[in-house]
PDB file of N, CA, C and O in Angstrom:
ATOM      1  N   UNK A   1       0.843  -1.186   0.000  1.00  0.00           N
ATOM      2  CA  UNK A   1       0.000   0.000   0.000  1.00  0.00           C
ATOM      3  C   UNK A   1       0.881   1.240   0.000  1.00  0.00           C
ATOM      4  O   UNK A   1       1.932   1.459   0.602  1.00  0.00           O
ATOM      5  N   UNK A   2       0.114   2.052  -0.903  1.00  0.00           N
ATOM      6  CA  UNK A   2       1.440   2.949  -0.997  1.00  0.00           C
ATOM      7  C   UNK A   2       0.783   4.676  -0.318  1.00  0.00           C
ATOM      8  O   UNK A   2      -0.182   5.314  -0.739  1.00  0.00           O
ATOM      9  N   UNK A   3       1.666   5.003   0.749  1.00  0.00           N
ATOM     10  CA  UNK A   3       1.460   6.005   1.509  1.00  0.00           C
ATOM     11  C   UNK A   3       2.367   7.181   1.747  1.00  0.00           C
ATOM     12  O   UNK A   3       3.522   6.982   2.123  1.00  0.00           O
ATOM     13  N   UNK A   4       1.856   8.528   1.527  1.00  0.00           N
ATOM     14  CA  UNK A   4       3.290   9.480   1.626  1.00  0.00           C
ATOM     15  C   UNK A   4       3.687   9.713   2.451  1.00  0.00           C
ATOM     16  O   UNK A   4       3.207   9.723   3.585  1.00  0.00           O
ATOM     17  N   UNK A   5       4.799   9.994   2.040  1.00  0.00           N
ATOM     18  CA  UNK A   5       5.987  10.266   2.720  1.00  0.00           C
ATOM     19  C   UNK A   5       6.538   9.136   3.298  1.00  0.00           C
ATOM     20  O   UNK A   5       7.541   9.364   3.975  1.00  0.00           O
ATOM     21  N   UNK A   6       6.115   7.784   3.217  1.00  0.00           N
ATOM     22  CA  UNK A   6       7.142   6.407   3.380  1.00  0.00           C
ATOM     23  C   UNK A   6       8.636   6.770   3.004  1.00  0.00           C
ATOM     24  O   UNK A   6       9.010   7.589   2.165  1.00  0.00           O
ATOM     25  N   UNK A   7       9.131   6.248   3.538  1.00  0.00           N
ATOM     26  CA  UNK A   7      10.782   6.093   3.325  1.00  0.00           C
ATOM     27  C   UNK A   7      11.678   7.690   3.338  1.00  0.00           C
ATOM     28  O   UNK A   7      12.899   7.849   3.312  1.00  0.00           O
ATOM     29  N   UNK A   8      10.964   8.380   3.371  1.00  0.00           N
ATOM     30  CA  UNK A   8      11.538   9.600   3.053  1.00  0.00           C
ATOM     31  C   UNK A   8      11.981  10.154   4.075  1.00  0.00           C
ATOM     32  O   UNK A   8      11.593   9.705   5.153  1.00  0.00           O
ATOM     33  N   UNK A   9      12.961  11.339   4.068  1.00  0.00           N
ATOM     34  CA  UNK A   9      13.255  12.144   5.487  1.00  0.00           C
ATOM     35  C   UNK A   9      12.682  13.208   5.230  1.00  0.00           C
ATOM     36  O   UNK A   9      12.850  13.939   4.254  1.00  0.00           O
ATOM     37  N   UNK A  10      11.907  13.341   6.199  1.00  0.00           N
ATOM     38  CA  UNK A  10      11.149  14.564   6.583  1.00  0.00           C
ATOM     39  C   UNK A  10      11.168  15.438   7.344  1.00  0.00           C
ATOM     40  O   UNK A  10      11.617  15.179   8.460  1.00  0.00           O
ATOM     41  N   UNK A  11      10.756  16.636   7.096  1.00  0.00           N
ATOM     42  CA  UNK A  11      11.107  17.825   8.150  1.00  0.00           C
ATOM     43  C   UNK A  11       9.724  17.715   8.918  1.00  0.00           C
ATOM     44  O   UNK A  11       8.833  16.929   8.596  1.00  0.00           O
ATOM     45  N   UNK A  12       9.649  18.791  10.196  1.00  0.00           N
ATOM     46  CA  UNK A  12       8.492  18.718  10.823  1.00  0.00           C
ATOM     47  C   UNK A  12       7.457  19.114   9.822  1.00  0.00           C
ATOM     48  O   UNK A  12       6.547  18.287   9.763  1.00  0.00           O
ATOM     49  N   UNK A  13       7.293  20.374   8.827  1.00  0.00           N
ATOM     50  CA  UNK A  13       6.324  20.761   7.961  1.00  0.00           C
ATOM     51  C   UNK A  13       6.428  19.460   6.703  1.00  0.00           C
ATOM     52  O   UNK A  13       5.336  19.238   6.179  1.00  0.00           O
ATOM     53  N   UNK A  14       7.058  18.997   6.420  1.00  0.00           N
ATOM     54  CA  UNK A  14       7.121  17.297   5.776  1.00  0.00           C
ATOM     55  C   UNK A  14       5.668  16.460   6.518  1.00  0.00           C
ATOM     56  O   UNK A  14       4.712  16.100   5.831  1.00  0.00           O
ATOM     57  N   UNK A  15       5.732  16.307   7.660  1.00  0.00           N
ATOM     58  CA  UNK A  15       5.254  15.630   8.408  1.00  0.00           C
ATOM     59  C   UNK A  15       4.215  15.854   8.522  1.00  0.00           C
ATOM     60  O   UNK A  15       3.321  15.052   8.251  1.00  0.00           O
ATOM     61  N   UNK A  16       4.008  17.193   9.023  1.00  0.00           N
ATOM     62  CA  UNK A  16       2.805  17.954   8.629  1.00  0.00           C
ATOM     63  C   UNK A  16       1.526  17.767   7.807  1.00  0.00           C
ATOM     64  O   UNK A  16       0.378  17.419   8.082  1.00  0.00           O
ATOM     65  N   UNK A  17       2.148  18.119   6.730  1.00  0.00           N
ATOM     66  CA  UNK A  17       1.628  17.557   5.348  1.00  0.00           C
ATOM     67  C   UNK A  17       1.003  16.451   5.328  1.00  0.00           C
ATOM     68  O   UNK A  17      -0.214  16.282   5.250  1.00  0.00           O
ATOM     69  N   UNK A  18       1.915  15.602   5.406  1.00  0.00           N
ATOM     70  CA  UNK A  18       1.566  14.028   4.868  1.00  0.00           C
ATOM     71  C   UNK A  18       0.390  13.604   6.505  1.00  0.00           C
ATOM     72  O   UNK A  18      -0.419  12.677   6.541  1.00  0.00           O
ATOM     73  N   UNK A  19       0.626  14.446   7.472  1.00  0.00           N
ATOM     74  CA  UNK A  19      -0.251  13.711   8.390  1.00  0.00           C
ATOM     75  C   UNK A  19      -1.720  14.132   8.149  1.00  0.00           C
ATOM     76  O   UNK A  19      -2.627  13.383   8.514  1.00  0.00           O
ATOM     77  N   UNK A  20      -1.958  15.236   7.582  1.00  0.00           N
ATOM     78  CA  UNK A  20      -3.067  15.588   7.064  1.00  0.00           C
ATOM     79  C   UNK A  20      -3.683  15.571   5.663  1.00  0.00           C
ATOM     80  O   UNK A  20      -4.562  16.271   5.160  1.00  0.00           O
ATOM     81  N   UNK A  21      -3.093  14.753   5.279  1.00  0.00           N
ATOM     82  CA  UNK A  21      -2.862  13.853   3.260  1.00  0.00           C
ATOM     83  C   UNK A  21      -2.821  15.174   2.351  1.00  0.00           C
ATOM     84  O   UNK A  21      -3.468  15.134   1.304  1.00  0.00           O
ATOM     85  N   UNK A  22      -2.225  16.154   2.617  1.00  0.00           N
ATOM     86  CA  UNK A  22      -2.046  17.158   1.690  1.00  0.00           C
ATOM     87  C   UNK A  22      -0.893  17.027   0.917  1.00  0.00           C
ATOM     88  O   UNK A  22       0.107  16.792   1.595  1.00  0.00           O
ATOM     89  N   UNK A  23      -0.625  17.143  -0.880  1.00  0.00           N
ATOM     90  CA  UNK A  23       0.653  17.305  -1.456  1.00  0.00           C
ATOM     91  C   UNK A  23       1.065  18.593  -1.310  1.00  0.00           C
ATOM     92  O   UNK A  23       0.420  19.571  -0.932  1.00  0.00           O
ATOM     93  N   UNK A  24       2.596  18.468  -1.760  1.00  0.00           N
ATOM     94  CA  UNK A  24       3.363  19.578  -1.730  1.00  0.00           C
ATOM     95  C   UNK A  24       2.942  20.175  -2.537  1.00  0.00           C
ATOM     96  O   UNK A  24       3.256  21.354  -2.378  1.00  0.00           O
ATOM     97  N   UNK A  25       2.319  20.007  -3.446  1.00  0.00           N
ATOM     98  CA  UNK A  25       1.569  20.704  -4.734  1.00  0.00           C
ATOM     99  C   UNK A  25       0.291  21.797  -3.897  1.00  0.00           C
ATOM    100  O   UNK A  25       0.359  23.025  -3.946  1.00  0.00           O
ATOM    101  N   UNK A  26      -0.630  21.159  -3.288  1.00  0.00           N
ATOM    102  CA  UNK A  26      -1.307  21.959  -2.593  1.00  0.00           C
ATOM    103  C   UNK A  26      -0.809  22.589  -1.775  1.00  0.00           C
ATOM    104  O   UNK A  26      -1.750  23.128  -1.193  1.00  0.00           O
ATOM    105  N   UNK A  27       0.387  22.993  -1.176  1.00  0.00           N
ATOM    106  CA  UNK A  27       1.215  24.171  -0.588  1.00  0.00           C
ATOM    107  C   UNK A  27       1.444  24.692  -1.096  1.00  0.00           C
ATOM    108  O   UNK A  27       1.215  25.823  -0.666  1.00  0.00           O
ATOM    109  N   UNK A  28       2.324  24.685  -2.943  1.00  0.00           N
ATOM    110  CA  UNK A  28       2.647  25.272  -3.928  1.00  0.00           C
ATOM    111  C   UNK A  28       1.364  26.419  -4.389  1.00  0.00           C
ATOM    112  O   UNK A  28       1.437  27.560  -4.846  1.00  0.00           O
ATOM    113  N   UNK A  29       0.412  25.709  -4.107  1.00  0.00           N
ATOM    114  CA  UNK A  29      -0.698  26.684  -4.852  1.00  0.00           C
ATOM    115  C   UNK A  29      -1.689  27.176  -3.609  1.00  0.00           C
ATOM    116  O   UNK A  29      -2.545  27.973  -3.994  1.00  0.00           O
ATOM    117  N   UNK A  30      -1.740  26.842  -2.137  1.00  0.00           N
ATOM    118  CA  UNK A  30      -1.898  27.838  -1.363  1.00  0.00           C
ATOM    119  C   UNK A  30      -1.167  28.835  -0.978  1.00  0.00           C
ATOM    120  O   UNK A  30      -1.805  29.861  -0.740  1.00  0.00           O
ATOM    121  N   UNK A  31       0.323  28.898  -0.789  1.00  0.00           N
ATOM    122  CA  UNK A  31       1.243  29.470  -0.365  1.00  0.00           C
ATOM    123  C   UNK A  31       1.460  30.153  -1.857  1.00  0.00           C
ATOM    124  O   UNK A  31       0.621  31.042  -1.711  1.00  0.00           O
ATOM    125  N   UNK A  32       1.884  30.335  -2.939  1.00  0.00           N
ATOM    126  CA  UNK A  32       2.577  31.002  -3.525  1.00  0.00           C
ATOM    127  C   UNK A  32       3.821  30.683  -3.653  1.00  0.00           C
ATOM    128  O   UNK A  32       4.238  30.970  -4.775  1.00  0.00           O
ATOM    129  N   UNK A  33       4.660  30.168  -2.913  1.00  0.00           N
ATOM    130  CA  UNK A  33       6.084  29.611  -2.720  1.00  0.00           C
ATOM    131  C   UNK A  33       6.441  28.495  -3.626  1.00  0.00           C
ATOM    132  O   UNK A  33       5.677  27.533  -3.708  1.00  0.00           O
ATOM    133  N   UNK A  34       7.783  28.553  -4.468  1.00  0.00           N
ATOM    134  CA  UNK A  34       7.919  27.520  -5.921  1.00  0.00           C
ATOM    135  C   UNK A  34       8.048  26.483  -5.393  1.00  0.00           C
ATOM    136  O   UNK A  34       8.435  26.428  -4.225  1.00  0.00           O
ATOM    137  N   UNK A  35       7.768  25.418  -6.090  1.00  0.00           N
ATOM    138  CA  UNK A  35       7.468  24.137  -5.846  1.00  0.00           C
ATOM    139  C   UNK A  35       8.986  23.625  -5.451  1.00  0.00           C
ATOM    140  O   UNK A  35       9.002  22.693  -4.647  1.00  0.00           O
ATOM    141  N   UNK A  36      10.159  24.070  -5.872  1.00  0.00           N
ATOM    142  CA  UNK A  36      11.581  23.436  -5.475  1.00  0.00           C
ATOM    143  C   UNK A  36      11.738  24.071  -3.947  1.00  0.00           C
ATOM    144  O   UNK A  36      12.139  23.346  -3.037  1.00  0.00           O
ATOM    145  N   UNK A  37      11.376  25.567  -3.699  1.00  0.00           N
ATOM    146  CA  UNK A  37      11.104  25.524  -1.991  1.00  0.00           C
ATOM    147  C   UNK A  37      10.324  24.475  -1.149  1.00  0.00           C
ATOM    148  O   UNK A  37      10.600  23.761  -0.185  1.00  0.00           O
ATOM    149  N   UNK A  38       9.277  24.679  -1.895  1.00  0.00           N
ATOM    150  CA  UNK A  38       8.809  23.752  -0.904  1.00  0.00           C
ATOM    151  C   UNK A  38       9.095  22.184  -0.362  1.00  0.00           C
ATOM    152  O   UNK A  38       8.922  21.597   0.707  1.00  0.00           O
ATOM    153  N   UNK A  39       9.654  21.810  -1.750  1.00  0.00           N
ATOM    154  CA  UNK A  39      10.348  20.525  -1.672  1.00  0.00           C
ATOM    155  C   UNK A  39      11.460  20.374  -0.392  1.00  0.00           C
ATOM    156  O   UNK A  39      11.520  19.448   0.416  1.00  0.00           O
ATOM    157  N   UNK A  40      11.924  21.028  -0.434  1.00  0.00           N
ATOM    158  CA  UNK A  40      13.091  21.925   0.397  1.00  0.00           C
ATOM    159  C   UNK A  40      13.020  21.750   1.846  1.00  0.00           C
ATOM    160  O   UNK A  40      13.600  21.030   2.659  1.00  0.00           O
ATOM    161  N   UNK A  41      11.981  22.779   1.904  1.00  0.00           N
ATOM    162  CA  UNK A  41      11.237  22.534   3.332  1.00  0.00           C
ATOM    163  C   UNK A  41      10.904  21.587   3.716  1.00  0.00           C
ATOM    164  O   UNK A  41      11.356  21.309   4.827  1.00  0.00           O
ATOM    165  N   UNK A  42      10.179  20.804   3.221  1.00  0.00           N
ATOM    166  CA  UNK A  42       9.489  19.415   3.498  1.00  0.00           C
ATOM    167  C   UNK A  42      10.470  18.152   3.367  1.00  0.00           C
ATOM    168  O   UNK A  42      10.061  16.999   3.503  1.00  0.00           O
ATOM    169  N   UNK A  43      11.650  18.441   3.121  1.00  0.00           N
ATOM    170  CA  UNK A  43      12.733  17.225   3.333  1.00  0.00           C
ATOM    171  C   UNK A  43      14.045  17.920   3.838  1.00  0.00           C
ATOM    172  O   UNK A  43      14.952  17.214   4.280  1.00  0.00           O
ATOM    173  N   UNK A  44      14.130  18.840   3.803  1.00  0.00           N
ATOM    174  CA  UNK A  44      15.367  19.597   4.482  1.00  0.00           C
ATOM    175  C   UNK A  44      14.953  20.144   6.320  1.00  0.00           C
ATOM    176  O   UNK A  44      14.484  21.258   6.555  1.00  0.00           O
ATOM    177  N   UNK A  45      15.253  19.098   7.434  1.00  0.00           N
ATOM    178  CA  UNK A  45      15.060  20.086   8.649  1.00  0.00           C
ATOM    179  C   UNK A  45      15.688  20.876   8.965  1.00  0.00           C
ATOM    180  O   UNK A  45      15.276  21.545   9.913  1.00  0.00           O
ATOM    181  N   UNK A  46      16.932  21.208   8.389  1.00  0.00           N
ATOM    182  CA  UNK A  46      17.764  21.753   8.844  1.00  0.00           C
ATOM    183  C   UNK A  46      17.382  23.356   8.223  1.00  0.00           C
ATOM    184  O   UNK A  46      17.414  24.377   8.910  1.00  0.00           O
ATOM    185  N   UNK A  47      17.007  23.289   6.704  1.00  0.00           N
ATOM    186  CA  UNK A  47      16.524  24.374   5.829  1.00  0.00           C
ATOM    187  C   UNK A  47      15.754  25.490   6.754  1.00  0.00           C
ATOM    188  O   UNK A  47      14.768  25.236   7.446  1.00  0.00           O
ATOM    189  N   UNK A  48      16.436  26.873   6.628  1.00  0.00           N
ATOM    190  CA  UNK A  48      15.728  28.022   7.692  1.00  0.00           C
ATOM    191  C   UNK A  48      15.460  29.051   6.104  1.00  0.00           C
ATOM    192  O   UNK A  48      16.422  29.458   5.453  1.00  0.00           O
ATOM    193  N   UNK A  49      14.322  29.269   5.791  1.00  0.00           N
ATOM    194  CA  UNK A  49      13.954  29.693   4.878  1.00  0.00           C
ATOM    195  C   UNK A  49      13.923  31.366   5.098  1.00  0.00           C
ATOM    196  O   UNK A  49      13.920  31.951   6.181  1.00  0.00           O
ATOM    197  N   UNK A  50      13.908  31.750   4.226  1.00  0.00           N
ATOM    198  CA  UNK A  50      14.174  33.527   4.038  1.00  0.00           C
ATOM    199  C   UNK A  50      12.422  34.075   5.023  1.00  0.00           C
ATOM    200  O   UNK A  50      11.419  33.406   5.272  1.00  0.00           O
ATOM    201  N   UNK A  51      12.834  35.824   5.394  1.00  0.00           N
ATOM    202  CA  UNK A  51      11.810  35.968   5.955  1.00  0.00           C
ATOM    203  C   UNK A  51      10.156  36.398   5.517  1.00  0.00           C
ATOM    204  O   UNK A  51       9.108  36.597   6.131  1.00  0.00           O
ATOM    205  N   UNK A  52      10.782  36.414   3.524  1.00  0.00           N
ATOM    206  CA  UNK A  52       8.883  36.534   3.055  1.00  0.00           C
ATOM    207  C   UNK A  52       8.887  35.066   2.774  1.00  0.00           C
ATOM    208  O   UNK A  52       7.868  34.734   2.169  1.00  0.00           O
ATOM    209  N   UNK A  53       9.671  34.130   3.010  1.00  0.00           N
ATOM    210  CA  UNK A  53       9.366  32.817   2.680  1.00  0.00           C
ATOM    211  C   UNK A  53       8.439  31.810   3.598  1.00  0.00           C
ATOM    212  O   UNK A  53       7.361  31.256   3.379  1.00  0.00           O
ATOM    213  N   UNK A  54       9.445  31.821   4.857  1.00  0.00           N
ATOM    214  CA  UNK A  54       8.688  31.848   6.216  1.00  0.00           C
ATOM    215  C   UNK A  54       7.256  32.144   6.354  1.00  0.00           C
ATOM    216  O   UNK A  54       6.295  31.377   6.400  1.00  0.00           O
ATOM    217  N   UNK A  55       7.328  33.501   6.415  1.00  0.00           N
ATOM    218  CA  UNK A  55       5.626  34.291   6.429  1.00  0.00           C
ATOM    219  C   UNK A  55       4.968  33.953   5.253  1.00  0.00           C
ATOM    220  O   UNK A  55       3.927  34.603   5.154  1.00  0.00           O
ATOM    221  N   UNK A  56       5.196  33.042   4.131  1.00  0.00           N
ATOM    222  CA  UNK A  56       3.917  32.618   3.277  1.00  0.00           C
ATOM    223  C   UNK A  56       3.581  31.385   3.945  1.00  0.00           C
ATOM    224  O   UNK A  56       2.455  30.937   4.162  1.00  0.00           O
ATOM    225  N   UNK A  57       4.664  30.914   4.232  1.00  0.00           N
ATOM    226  CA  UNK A  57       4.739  29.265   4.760  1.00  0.00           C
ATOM    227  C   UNK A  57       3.909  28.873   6.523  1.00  0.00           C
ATOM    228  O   UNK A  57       3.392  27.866   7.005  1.00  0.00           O
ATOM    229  N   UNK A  58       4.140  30.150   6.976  1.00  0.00           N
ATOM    230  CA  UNK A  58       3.578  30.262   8.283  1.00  0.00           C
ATOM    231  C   UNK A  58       2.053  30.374   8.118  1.00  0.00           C
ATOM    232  O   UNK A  58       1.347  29.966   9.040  1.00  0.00           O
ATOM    233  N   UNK A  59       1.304  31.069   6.645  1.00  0.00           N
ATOM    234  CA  UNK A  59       0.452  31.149   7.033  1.00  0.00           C
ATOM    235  C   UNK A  59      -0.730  30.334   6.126  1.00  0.00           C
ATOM    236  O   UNK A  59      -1.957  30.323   6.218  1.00  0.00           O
ATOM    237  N   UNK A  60       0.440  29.497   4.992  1.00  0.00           N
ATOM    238  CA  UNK A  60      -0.208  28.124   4.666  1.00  0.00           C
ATOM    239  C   UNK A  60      -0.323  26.881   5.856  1.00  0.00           C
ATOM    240  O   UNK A  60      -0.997  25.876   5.631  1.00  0.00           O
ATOM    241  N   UNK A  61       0.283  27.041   6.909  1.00  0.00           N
ATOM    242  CA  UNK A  61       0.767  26.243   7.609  1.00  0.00           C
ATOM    243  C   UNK A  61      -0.781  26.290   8.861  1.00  0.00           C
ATOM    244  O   UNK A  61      -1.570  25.444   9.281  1.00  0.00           O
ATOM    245  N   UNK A  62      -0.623  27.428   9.019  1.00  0.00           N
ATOM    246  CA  UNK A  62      -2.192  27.973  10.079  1.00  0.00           C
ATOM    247  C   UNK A  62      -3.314  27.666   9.395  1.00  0.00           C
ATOM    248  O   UNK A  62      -4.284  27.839  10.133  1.00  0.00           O
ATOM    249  N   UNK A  63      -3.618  27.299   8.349  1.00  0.00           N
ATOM    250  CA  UNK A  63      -4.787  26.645   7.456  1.00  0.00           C
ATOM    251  C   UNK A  63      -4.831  26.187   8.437  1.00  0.00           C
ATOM    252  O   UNK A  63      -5.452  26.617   9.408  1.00  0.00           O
ATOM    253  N   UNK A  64      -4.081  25.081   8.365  1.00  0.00           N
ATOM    254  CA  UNK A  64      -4.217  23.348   9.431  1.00  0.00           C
ATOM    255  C   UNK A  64      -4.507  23.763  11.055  1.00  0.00           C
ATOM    256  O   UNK A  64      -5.413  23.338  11.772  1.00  0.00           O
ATOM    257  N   UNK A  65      -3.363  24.800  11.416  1.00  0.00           N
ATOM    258  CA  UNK A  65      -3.457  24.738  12.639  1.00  0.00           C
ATOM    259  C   UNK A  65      -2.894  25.427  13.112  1.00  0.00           C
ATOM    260  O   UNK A  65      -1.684  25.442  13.337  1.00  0.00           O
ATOM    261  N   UNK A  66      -3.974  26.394  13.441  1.00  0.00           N
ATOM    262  CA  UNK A  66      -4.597  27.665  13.937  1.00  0.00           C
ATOM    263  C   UNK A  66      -3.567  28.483  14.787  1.00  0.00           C
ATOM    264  O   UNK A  66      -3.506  29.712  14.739  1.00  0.00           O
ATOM    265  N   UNK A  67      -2.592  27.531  15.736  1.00  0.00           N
ATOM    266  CA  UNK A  67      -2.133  27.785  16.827  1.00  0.00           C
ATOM    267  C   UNK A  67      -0.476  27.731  16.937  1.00  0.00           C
ATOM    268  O   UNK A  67       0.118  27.792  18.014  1.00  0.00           O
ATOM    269  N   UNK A  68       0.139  27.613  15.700  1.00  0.00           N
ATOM    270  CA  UNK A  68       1.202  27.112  14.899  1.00  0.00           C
ATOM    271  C   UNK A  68       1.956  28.746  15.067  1.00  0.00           C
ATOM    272  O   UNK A  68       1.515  29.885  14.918  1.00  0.00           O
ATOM    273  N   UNK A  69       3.539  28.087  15.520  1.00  0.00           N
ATOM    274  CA  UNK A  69       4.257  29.635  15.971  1.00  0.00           C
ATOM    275  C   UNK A  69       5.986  28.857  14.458  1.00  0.00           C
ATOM    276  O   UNK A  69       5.925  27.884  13.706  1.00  0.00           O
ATOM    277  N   UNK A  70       6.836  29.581  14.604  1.00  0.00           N
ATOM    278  CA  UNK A  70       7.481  29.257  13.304  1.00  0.00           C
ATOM    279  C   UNK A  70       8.895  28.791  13.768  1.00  0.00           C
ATOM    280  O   UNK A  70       9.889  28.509  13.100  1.00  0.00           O
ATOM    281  N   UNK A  71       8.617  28.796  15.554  1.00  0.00           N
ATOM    282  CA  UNK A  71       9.202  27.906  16.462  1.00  0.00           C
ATOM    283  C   UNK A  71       9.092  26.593  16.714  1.00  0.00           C
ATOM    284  O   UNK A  71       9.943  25.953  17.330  1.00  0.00           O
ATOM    285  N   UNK A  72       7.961  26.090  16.216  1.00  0.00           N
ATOM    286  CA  UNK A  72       7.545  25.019  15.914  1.00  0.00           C
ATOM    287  C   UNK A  72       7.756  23.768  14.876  1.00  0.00           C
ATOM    288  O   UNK A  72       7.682  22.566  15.129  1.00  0.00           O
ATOM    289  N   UNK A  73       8.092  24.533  13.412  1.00  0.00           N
ATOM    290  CA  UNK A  73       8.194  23.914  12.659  1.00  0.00           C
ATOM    291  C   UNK A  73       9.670  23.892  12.115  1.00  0.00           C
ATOM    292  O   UNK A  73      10.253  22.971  11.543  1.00  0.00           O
ATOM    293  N   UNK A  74      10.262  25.553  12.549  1.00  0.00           N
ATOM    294  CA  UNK A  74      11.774  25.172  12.039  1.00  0.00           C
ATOM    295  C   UNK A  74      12.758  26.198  13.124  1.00  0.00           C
ATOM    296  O   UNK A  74      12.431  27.023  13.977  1.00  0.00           O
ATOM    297  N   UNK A  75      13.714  25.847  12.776  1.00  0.00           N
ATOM    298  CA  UNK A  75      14.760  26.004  13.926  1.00  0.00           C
ATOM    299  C   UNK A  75      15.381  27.787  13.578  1.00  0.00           C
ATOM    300  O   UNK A  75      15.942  28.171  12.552  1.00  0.00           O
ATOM    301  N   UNK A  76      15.050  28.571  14.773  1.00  0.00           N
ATOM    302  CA  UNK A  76      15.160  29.944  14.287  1.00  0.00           C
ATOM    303  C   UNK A  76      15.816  30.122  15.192  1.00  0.00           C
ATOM    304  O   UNK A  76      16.301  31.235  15.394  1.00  0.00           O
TER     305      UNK A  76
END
């Protein structure tokens, strides 16, 4: 059975995603942010993204959940 994000390394917003069955594609086109960022994000934890990058990503991210600080998802 085939399920995302199997085998892959994931960042916390990786995780994110896939725990709520959303593609990176549907971040791509809520957020505004190019699809090779987002890739980025979602398999890079280490990746600390620029600060209009962040703030699109922070507030595709609050779709899901509401209560979401940017301490949370990546290392600032």
């Amino acid at each position: 059975m085939f399920r995302f994000g199997k085998g892959k390394s994931r960042s916390k917003v990786g995780k994110l995603i896939d725990k709520h069955g959303y593609s990176q594609e549907d971040f791509v086109n809520v957020s505004g942010i190019s699809r090779n960022t987002i890739s980025r994000i979602c398999s890079d934890p280490k990746y600390v993204p620029s600060a209009g990058v962040l703030k699109k990503m922070m507030k595709a991210i609050r779709s899901l959940d509401p209560h979401a600080k940017s301490d949370d998802y990546f290392n600032i």
